[in-house]
C-alpha positions as a Markdown table, in Angstrom:
| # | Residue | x | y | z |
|---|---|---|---|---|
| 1 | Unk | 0.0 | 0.0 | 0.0 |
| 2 | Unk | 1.4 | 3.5 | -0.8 |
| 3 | Unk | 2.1 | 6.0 | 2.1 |
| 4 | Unk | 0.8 | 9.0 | 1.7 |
| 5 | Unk | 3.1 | 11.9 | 2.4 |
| 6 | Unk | 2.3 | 14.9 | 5.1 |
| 7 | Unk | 1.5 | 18.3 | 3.7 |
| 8 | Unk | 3.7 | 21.2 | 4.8 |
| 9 | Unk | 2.3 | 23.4 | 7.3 |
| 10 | Unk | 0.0 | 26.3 | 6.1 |
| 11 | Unk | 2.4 | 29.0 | 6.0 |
| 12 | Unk | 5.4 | 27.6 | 5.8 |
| 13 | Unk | 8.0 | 29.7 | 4.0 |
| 14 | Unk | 9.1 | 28.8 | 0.2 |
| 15 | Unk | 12.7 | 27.0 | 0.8 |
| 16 | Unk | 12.5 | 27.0 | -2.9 |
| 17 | Unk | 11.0 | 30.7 | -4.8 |
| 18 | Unk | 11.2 | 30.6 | -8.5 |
| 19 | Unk | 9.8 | 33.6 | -10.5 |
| 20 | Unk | 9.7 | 34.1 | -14.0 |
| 21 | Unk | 12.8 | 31.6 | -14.6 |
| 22 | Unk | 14.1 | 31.4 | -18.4 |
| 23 | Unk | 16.8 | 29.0 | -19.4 |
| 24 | Unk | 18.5 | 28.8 | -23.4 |
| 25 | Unk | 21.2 | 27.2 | -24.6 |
| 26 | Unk | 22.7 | 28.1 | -27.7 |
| 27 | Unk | 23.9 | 26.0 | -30.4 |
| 28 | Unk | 25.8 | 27.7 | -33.5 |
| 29 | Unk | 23.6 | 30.4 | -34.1 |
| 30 | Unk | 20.1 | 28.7 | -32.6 |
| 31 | Unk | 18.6 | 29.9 | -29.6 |
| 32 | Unk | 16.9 | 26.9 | -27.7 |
| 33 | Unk | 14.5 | 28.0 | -25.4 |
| 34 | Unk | 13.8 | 25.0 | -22.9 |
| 35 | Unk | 12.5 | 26.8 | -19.8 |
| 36 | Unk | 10.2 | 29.5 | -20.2 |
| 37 | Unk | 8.2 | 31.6 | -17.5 |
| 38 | Unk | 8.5 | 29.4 | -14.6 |
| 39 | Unk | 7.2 | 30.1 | -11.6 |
| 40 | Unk | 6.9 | 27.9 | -8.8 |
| 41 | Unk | 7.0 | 28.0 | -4.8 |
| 42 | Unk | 8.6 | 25.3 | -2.5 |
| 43 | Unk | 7.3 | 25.2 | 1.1 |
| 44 | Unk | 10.2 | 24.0 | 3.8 |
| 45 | Unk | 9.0 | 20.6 | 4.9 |
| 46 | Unk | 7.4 | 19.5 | 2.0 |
| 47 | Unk | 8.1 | 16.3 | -0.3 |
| 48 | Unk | 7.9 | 17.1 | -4.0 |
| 49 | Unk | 8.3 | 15.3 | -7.2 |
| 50 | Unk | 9.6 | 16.1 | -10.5 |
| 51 | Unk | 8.6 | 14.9 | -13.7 |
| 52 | Unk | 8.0 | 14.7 | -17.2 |
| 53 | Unk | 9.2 | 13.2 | -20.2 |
| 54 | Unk | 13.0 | 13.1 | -21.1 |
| 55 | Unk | 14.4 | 16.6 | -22.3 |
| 56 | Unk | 11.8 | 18.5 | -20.7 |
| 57 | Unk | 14.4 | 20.9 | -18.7 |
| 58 | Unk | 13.8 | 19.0 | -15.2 |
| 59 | Unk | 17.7 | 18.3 | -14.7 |
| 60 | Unk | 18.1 | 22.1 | -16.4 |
| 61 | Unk | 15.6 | 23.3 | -13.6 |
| 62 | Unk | 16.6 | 21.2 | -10.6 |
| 63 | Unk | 20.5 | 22.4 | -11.9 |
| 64 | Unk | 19.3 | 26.2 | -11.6 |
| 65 | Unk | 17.5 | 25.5 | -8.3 |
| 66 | Unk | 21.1 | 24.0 | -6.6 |
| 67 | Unk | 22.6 | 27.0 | -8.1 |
| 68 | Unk | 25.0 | 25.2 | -10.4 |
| 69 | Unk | 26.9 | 28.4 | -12.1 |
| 70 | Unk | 27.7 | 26.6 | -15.5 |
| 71 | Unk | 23.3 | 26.6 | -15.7 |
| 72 | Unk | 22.6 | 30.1 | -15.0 |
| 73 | Unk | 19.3 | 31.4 | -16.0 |
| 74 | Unk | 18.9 | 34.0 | -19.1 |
| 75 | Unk | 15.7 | 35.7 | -17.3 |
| 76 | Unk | 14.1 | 35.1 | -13.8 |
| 77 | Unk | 14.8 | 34.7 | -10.6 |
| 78 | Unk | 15.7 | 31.3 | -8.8 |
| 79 | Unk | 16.0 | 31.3 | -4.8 |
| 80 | Unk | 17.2 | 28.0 | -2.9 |
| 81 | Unk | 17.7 | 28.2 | 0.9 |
| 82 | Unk | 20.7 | 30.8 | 1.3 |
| 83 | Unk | 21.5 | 30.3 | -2.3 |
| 84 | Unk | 20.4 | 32.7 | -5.1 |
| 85 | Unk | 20.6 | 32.8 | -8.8 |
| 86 | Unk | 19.3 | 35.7 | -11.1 |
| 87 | Unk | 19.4 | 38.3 | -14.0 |
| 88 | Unk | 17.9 | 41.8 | -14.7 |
């Protein structure tokens, strides 16, 4: 039987605060656009999952989220613990 995990507390403050996040690579002369606009909130104490089919940008975001500087993001802002990556 699957458990079924607790919710965060109401309230609890984002340990992960992602606002208008936009990723692209480039290759040659191609812009590659592979997140776009994301904005998503983390509460401390919760238990989430990523997913989605393989080269959707879920290594890319998770990658931006750990603040991995080879990953920085081309718009946004991504905001991990004590750990913050963004552009203007």
């Amino acid at each position: 039987m699957a458990e079924v995990a607790e919710r965060a507390p109401r309230g609890a403050r984002p340990i992960v605060e992602i606002r208008g996040l936009r990723k692209v690579y480039v290759r040659d002369k191609q812009e590659i656009t592979v997140l776009d606009g994301i904005d998503l909130d983390i509460p401390e104490g919760s238990f989430e999952a990523l997913m989605g089919p393989s080269g959707s940008g879920k290594t890319t975001l998770l990658n931006l989220i750990a603040g991995a500087r080879r990953s920085a993001p081309r718009g946004g802002r991504a905001t991990s613990g004590s750990s913050s990556s963004s552009t203007t």
